[in-house]
C-alpha atoms as a printed R data frame, in Angstrom:
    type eleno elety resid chain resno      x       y       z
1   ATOM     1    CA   UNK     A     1  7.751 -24.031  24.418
2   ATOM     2    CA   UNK     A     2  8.658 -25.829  21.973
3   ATOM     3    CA   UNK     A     3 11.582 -29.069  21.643
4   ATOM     4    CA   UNK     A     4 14.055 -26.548  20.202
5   ATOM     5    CA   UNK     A     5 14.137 -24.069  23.342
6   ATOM     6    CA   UNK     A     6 15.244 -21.200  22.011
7   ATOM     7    CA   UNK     A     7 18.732 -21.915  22.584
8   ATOM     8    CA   UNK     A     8 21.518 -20.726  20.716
9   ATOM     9    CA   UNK     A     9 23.596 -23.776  20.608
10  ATOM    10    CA   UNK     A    10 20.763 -25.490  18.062
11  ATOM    11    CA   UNK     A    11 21.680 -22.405  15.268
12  ATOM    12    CA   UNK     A    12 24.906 -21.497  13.722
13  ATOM    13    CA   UNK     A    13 25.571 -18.128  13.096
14  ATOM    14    CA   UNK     A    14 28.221 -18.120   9.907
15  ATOM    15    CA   UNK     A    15 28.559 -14.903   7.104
16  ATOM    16    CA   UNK     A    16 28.516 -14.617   3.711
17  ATOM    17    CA   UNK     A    17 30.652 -11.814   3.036
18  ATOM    18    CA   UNK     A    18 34.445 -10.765   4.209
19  ATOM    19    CA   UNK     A    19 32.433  -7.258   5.073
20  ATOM    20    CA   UNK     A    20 30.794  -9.484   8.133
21  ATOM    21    CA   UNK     A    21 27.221  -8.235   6.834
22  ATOM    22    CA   UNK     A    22 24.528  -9.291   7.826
23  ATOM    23    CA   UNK     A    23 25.187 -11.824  10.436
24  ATOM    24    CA   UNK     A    24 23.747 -15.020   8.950
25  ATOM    25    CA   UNK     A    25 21.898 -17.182  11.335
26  ATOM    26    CA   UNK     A    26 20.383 -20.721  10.470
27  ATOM    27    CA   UNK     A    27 18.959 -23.716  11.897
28  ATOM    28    CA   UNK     A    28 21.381 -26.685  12.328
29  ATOM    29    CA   UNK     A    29 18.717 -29.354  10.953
30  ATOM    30    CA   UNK     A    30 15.809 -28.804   8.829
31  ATOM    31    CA   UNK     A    31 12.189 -29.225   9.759
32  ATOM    32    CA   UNK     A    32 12.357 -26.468  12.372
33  ATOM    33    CA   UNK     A    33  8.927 -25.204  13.289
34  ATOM    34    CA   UNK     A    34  7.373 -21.477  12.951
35  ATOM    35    CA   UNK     A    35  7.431 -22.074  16.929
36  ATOM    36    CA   UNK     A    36 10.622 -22.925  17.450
37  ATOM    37    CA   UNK     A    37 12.103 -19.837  15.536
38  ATOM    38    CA   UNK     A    38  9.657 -17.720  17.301
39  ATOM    39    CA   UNK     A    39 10.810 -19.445  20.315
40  ATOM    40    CA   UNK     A    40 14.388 -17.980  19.548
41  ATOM    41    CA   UNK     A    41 13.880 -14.660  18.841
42  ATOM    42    CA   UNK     A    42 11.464 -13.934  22.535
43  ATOM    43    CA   UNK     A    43 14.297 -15.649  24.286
44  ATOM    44    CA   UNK     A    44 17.275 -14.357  22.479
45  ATOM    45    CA   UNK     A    45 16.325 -10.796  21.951
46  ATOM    46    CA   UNK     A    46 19.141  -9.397  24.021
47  ATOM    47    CA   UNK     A    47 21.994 -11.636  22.277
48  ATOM    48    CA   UNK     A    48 20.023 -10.655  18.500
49  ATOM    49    CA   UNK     A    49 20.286  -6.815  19.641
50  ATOM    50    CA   UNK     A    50 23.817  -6.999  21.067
51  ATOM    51    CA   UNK     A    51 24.601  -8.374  17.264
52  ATOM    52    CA   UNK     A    52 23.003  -5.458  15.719
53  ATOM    53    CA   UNK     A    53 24.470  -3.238  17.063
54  ATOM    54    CA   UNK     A    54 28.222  -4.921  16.449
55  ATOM    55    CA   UNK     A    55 27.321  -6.085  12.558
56  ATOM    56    CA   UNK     A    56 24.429  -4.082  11.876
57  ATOM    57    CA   UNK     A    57 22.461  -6.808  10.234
58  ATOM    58    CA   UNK     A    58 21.035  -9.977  11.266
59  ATOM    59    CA   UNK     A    59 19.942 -12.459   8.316
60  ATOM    60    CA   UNK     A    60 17.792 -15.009   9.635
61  ATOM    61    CA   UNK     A    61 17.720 -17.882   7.009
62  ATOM    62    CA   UNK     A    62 16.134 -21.295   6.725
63  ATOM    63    CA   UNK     A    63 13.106 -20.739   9.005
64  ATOM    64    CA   UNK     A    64  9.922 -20.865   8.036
65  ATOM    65    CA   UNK     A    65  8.253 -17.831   7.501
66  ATOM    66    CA   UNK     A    66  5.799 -17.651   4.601
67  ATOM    67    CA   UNK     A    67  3.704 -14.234   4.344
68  ATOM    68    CA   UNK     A    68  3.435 -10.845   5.810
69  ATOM    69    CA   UNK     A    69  1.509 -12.214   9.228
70  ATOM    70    CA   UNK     A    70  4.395 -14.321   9.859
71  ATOM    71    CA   UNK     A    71  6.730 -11.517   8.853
72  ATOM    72    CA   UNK     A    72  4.777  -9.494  11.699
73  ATOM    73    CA   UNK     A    73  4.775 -11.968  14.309
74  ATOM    74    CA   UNK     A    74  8.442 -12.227  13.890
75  ATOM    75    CA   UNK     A    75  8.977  -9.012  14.489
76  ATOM    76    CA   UNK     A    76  7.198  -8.556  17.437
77  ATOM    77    CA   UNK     A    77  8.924 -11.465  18.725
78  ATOM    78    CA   UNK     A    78 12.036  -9.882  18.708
79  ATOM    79    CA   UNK     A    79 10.971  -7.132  20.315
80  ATOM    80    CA   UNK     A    80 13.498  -4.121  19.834
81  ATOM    81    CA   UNK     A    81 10.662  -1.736  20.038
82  ATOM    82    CA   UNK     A    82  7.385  -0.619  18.606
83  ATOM    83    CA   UNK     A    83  5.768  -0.418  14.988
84  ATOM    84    CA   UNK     A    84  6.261   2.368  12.783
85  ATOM    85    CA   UNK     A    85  4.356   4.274  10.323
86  ATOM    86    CA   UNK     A    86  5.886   5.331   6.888
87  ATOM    87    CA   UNK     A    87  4.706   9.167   7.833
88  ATOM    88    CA   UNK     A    88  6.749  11.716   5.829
89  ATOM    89    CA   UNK     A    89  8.390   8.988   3.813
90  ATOM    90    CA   UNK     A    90  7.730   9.196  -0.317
91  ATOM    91    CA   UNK     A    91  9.190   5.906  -1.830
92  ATOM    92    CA   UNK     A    92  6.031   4.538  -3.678
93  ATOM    93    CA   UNK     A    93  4.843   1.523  -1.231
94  ATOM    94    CA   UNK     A    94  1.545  -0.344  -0.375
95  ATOM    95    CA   UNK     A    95  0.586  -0.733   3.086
96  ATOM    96    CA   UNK     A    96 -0.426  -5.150   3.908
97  ATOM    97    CA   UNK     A    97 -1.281  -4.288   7.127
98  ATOM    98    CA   UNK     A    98 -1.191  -2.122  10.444
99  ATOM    99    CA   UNK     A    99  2.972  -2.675  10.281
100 ATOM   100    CA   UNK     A   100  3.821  -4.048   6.929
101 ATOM   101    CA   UNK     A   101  4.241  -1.959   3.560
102 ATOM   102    CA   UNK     A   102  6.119  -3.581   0.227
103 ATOM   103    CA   UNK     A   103  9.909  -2.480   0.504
104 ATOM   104    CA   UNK     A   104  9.086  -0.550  -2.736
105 ATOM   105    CA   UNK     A   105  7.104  -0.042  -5.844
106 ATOM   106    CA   UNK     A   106  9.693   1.947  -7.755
107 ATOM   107    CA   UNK     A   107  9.529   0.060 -11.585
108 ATOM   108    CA   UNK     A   108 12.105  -2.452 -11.607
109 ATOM   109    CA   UNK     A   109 14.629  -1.070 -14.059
110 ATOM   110    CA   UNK     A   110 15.437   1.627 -11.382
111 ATOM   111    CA   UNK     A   111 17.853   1.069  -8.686
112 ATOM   112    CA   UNK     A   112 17.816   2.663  -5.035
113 ATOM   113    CA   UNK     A   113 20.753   3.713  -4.112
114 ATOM   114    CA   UNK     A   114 21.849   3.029  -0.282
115 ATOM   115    CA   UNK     A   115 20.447   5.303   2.452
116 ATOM   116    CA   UNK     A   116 19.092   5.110   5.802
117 ATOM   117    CA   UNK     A   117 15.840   4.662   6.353
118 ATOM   118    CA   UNK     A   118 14.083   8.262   7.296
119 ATOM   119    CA   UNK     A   119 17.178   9.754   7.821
120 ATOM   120    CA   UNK     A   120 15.971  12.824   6.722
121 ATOM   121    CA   UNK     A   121 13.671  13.074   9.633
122 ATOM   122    CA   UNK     A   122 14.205  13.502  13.013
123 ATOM   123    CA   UNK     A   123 12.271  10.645  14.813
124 ATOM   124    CA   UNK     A   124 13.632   8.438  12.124
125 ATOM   125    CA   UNK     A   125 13.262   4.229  12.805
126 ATOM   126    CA   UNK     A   126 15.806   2.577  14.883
127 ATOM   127    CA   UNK     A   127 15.392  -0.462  12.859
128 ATOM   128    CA   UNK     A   128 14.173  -1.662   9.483
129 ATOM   129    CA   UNK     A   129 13.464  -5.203   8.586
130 ATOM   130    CA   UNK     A   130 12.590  -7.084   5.366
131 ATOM   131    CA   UNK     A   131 10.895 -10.408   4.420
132 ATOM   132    CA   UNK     A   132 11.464 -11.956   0.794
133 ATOM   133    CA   UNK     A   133  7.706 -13.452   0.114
134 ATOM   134    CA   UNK     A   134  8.981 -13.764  -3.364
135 ATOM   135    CA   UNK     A   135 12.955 -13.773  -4.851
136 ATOM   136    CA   UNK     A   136 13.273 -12.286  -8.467
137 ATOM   137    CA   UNK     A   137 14.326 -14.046 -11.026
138 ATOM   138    CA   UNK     A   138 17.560 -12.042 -11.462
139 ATOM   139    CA   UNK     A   139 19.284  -9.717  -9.935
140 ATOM   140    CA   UNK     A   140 16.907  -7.370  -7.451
141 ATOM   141    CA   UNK     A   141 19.022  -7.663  -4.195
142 ATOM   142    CA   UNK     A   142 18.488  -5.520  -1.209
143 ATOM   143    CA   UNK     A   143 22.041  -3.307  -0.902
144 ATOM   144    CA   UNK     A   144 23.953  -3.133   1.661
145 ATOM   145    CA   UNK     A   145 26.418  -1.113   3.265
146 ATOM   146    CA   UNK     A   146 28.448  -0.327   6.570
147 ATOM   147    CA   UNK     A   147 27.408   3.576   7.564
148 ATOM   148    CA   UNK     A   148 30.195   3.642   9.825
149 ATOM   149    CA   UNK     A   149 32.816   2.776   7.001
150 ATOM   150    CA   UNK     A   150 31.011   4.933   4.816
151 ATOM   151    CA   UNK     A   151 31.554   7.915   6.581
152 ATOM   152    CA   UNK     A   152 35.291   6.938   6.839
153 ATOM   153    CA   UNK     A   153 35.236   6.779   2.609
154 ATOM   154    CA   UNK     A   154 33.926  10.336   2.777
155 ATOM   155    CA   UNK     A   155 36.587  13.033   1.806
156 ATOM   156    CA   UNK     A   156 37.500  15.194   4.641
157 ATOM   157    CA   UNK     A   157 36.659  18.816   3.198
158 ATOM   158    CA   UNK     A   158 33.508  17.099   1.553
159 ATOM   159    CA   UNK     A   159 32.814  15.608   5.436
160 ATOM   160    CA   UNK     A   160 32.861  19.160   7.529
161 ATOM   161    CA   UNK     A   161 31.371  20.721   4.828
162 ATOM   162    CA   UNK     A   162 27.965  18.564   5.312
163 ATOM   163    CA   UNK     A   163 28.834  18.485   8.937
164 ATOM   164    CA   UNK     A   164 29.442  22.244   9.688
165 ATOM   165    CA   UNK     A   165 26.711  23.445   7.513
166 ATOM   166    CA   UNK     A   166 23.709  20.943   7.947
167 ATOM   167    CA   UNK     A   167 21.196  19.925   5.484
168 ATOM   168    CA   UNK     A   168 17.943  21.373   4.609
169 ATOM   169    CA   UNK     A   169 15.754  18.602   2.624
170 ATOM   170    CA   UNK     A   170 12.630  20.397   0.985
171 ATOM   171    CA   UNK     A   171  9.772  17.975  -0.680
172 ATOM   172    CA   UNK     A   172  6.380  18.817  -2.675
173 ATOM   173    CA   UNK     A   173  3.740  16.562  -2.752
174 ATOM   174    CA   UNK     A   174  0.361  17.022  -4.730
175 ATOM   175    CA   UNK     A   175 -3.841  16.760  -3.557
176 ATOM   176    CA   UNK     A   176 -5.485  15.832  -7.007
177 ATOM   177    CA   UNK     A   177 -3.727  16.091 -10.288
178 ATOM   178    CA   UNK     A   178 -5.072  13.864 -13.205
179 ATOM   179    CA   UNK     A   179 -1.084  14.603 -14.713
180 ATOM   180    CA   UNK     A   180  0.197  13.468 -11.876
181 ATOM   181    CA   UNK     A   181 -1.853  10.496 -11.467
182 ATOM   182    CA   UNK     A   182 -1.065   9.817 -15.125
183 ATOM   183    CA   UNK     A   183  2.662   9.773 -14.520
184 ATOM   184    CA   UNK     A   184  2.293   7.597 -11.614
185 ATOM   185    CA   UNK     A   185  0.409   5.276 -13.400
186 ATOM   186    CA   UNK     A   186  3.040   4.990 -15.966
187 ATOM   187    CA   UNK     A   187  5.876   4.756 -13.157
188 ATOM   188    CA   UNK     A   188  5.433   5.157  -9.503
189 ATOM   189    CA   UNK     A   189  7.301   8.320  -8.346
190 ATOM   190    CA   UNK     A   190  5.588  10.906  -7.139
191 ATOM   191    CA   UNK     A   191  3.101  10.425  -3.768
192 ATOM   192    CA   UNK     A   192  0.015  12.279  -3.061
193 ATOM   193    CA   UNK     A   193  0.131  14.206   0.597
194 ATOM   194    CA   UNK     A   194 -2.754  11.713   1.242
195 ATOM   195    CA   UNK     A   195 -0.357   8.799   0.427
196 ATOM   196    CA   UNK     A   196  2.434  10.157   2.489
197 ATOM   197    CA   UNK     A   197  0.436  10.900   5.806
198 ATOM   198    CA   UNK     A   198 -2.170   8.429   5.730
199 ATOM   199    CA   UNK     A   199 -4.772  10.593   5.848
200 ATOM   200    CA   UNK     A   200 -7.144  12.798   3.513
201 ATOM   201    CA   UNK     A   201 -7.837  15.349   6.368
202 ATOM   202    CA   UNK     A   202 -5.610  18.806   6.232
203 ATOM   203    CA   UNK     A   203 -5.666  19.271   9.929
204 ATOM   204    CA   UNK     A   204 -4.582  15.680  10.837
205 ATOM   205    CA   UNK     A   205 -1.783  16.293   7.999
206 ATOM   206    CA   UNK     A   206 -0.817  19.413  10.177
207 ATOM   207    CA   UNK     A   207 -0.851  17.683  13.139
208 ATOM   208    CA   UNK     A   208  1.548  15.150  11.791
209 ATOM   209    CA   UNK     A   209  4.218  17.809  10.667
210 ATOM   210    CA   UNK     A   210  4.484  19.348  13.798
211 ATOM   211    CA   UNK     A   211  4.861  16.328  15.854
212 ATOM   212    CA   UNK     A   212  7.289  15.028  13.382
213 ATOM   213    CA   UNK     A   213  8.566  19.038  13.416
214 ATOM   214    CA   UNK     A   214  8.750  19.313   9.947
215 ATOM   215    CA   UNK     A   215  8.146  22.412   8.304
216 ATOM   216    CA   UNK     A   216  5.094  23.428   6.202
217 ATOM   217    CA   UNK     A   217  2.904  25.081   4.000
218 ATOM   218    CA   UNK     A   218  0.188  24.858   1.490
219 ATOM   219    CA   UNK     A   219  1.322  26.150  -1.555
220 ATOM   220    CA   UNK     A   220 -0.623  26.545  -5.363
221 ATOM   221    CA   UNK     A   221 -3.545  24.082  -6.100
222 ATOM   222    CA   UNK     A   222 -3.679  22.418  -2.575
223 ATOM   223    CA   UNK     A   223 -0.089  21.295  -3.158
224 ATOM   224    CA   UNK     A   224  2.194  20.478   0.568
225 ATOM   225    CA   UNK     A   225  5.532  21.408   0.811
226 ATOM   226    CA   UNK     A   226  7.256  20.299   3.638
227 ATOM   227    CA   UNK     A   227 11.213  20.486   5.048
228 ATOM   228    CA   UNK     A   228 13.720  19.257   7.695
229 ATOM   229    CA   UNK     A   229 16.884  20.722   8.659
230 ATOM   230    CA   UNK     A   230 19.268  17.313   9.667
231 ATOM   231    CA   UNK     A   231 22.261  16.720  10.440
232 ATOM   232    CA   UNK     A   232 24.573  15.141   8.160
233 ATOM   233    CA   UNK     A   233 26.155  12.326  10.809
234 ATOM   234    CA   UNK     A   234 24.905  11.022  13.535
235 ATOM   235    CA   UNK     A   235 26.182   9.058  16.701
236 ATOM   236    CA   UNK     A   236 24.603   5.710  17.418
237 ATOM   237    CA   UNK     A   237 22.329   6.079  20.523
238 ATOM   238    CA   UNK     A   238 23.948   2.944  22.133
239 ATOM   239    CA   UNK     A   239 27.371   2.063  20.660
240 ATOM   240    CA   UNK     A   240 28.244   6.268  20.358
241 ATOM   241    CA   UNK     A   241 29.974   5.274  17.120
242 ATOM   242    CA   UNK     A   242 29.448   7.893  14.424
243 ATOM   243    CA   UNK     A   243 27.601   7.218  10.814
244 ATOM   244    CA   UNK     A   244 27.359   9.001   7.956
245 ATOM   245    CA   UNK     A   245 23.361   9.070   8.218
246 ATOM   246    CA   UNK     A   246 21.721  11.328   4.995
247 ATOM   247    CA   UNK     A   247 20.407  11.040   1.768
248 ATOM   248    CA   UNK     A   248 21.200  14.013   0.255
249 ATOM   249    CA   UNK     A   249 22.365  12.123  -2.907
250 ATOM   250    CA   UNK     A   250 18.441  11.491  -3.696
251 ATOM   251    CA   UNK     A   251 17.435  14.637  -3.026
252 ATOM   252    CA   UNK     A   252 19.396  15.804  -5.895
253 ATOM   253    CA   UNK     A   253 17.772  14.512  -8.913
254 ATOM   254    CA   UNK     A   254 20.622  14.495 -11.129
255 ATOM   255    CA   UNK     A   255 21.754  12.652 -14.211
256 ATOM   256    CA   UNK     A   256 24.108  10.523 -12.076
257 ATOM   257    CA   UNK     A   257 20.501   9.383  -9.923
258 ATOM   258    CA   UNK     A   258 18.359   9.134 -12.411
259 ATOM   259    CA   UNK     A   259 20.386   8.476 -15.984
260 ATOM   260    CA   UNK     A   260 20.943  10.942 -18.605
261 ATOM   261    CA   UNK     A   261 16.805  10.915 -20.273
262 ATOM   262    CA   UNK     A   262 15.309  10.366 -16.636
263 ATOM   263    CA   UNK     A   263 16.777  13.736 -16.029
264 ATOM   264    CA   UNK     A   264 15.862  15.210 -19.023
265 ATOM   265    CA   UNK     A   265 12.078  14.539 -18.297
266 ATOM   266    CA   UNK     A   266 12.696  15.487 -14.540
267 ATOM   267    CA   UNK     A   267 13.783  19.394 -15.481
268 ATOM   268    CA   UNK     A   268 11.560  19.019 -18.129
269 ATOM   269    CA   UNK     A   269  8.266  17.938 -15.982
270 ATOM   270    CA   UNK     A   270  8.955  19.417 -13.067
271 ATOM   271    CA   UNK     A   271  9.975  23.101 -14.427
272 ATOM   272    CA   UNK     A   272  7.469  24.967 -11.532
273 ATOM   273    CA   UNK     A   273  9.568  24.821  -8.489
274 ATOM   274    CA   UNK     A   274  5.935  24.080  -6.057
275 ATOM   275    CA   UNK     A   275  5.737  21.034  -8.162
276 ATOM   276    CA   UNK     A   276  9.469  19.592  -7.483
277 ATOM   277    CA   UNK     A   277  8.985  16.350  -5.789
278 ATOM   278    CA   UNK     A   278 12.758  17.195  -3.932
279 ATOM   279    CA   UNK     A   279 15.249  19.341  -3.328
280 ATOM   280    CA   UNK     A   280 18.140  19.565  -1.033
281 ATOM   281    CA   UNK     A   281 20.362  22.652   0.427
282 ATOM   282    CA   UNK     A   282 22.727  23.353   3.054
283 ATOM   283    CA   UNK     A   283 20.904  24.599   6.178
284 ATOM   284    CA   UNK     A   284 21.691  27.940   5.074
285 ATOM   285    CA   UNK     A   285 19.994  27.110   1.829
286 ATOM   286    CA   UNK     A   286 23.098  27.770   0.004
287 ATOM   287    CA   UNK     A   287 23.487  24.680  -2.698
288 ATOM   288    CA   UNK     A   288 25.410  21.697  -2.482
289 ATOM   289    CA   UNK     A   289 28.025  21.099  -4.975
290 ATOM   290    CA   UNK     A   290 26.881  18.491  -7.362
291 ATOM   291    CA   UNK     A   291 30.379  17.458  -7.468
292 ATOM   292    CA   UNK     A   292 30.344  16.764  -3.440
293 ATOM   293    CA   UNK     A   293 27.361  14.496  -3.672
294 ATOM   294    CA   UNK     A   294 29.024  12.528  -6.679
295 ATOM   295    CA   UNK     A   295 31.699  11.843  -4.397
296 ATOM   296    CA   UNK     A   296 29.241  10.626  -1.894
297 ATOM   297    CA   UNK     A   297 27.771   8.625  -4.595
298 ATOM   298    CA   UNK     A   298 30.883   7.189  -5.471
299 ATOM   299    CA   UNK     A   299 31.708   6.374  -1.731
300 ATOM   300    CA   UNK     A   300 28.437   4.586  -1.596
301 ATOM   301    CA   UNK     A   301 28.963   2.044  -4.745
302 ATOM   302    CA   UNK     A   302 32.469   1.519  -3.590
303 ATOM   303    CA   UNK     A   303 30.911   0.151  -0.278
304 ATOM   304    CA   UNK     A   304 27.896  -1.546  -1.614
305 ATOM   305    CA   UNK     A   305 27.475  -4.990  -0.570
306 ATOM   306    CA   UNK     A   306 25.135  -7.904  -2.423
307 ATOM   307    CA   UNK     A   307 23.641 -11.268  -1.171
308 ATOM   308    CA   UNK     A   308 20.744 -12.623  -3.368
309 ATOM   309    CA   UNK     A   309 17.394 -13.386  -1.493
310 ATOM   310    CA   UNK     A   310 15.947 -16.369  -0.906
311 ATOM   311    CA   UNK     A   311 12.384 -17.210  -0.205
312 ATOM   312    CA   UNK     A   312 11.481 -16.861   3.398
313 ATOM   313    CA   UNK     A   313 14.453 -14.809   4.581
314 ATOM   314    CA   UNK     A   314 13.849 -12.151   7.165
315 ATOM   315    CA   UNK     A   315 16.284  -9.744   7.337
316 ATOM   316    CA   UNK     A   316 16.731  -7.211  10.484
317 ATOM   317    CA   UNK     A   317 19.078  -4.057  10.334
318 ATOM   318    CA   UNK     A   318 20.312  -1.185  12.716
319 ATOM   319    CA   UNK     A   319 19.063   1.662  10.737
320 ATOM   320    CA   UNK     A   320 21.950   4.130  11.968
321 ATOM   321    CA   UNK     A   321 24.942   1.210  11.251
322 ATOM   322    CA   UNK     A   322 23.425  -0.419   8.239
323 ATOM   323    CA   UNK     A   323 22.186   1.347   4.890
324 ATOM   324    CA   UNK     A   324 20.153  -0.224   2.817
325 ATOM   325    CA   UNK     A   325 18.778  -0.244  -1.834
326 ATOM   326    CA   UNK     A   326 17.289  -2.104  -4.082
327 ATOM   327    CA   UNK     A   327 19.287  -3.156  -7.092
328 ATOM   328    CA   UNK     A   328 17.656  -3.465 -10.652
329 ATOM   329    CA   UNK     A   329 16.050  -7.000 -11.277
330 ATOM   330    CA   UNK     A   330 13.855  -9.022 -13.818
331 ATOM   331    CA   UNK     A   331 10.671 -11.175 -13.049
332 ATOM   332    CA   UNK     A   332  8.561 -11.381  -9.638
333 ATOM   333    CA   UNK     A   333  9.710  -9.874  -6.591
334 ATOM   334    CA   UNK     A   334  8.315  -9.384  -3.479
335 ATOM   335    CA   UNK     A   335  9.841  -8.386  -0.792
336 ATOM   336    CA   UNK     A   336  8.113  -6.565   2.800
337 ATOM   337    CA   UNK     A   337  9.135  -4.419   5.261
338 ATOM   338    CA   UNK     A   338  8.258  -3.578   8.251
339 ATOM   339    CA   UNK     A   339  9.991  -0.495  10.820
340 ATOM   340    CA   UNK     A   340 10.509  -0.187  14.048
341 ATOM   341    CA   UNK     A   341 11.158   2.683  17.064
């Protein structure tokens, strides 16, 4: 073990925000060793998780972490459960190794608006953590947001209407399509089913959707559509405190998502409905009133909270408490992330 011990009394935990998120925990001296911090996070995993699940978000600053391997080690360290695939997920994202992808690919003019991770699925991640290897140049933070105050910003008729009716999310993803592959080359959007479950094989693809119990079905030129019917809140497993815990709002590609000519070429490219990358319904499949997830929208950016990166920074969040985007940024950024269950 090393000099440091693993105690808490050699870090100070301080925040950056009046929102109290993340949790912001640093080293009292510099010159801390990889050791050390790994030190911390074995010994201190039940004080780290009792913070998560009061803040939502633990920002571990100062320590020195340098590439994905350390980014993995760390996690492990910690140790609030086991590695995750991305398996159903469609953001466009590069997998480093057996646990780490890139947060994103998505071009950087276009922001992510906050969501939990997977919550349209129902083994979804109880955590999500990310690494900056790299901090833009401008701009390009990872959003934040309280799900718990969220849900209280949610207008009461829009709230029991998601809640009493449910959500049905529907996505189409394509085999081989030299259009497709075109478009993606241009700007990452639109994942193969090979991409999304990790495999080329049809009957391991199968075998994925019904342990993840997701709906399917081959449709028109060896395309996969596949569904989940979620609910629109959910009740933290340990605290019992509820969360508004959907993305509906980008399942709706509308000009409020994407912008007014991202739109435009959406309708336009994506006129065959086999071919629509998402869709979202009531359970019922009745539609959702645009107008309802503009509110949400608007809920969402009125709750959004910003910290710039800095290099080396490993962030850890409750997936259910904490939602998470990507603003818009300019030069170099990488950032990781890693899941777990």
């Amino acid at each position: 073990m090393s000099m440091w011990g693993g105690k808490m009394s050699d870090f100070r935990s301080t925040f950056i925000n009046q929102e109290q998120l993340p949790l912001v925990i640093q080293p009292f001296h510099k010159g801390i060793s990889k050791t050390a911090f790994l030190d911390l996070l074995a010994l201190q995993k039940a004080t780290f998780k009792g913070q998560l699940s009061k803040y939502g978000g633990i920002l571990f600053r100062g320590f020195p972490l340098c590439h994905a391997d350390d980014f993995a080690m760390a996690v492990r360290c910690l140790g609030l459960g086991h590695f995750v695939d991305y398996i159903g997920g469609d953001s466009p994202r590069n997998k480093i190794n057996e646990a780490v992808y890139t947060s994103t690919e998505a071009p950087p003019s276009i922001k992510i608006p906050l969501h939990n991770e997977l919550s349209f699925v129902k083994y979804y991640p109880k955590n999500i953590y990310f690494f900056c290897e790299i901090p833009p140049q401008a701009k390009g933070e990872t959003l934040l947001a309280d799900a718990r105050k969220v849900l209280k910003g949610i207008n009461p008729a829009v709230k029991h209407r998601f809640i009493d009716k449910g959500l049905r999310y529907v996505s189409c993803y394509y085999h081989r399509s030299w259009i497709m592959d075109a478009l993606n080359k241009l700007q990452p959007s639109h994942k193969t089913w090979i991409q999304v479950f990790e495999t080329e094989c049809k009957k391991q693809v199968e075998q994925k959707c019904q342990e993840h119990e997701f709906a399917y079905k081959w449709t028109k030129n060896d395309w996969l559509e596949i569904s989940q019917e979620r609910p629109a809140i959910l009740s933290h497993p340990d605290t019992g405190e509820q969360v508004w815990f959907n993305q509906a709002h980008l399942y709706d590609f509308s000009p409020k998502l994407l912008g007014v000519w991202r739109y435009v070429g959406a309708k336009l490219f994506y006129c065959r409905k086999h071919t629509k990358l998402h869709q979202i319904f009531y359970a019922n499949h009745q539609p959702i009133p645009r107008a309802d997830l503009y509110h949400v929208m608007d809920v969402l950016e009125a709750q959004t909270i910003t910290f710039p990166w800095q290099r080396g920074d490993l962030l850890v969040l409750d997936n259910v408490l904490a939602m998470h985007g990507r603003a818009t940024f300019k030069g170099m950024r990488r950032v990781l992330t890693a899941m777990t269950s």
